[in-house]
N, C-alpha and C positions, 0 to 999 in steps of 0.2 A: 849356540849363540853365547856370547861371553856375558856374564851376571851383569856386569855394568850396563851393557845396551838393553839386556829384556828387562832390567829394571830400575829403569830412568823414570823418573818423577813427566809428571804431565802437569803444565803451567797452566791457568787460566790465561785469553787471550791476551788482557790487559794487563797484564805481567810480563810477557817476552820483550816490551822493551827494557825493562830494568836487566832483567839478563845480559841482553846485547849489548847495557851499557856500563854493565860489569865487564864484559871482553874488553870492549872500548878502550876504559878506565885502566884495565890490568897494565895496560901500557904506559899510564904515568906514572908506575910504582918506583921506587927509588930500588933499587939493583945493589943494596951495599951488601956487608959480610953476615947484615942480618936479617931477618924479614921484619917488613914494611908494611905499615898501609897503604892503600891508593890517597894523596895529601887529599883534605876536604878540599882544600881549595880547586883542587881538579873537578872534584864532583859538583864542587856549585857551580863552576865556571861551563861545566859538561850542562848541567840541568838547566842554564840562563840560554845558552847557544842552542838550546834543542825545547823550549819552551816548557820544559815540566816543570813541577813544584819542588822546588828546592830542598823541603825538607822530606819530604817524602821520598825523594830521589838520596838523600842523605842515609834514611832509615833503612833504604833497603840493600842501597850499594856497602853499608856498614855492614849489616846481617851477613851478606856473601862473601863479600872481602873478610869476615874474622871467622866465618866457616871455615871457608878456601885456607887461609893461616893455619888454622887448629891443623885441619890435614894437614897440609905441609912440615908443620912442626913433630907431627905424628912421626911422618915417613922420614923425615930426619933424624928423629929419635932411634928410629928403630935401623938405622941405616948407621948410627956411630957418627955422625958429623958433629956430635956437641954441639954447642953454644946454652946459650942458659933456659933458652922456650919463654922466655919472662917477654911479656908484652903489657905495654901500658896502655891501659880503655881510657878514654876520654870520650865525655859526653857532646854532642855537636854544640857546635860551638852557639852562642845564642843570637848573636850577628847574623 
């Protein structure tokens, strides 16, 4: 069995929806020449249409969305595509 599948993390119940709306979410990412976050605005617009709490659904779609980057920036690294890895953190917004 391949190390990834036998050693997959195990979610508490109450957590598999923020995953699922991380997949969700991955899909309003903007596609340009560089990596992106998913915009907040999707995420609060995600967490108002499906009744969760906005900022908690911020907290945590942020945490896996700059995970998810760091890899990717990793395996771009190491794969010669350049660009600069430079990402700018901004704190949610207070609105």
């Amino acid at each position: 069995m391949p190390a990834d599948l036998a050693e997959q993390p195990t979610l508490k119940l109450g957590l598999v929806c923020y995953l699922d709306a991380f997949y969700e979410l991955d899909t309003e990412r903007n596609h340009t020449l560089s990596l992106a976050r998913i915009p907040w605005s999707k995420v609060v617009q995600y967490a108002a249409e499906y009744g969760y709490d906005r900022d908690e659904m911020v907290f945590f779609i942020r945490r896996m969305d700059d995970a998810h980057l760091d890899k990717l920036r990793a395996e771009a690294k190491g794969s010669g595509s350049g660009g600069s890895g430079e990402v700018v953190h901004r704190p949610p917004r207070p609105d």
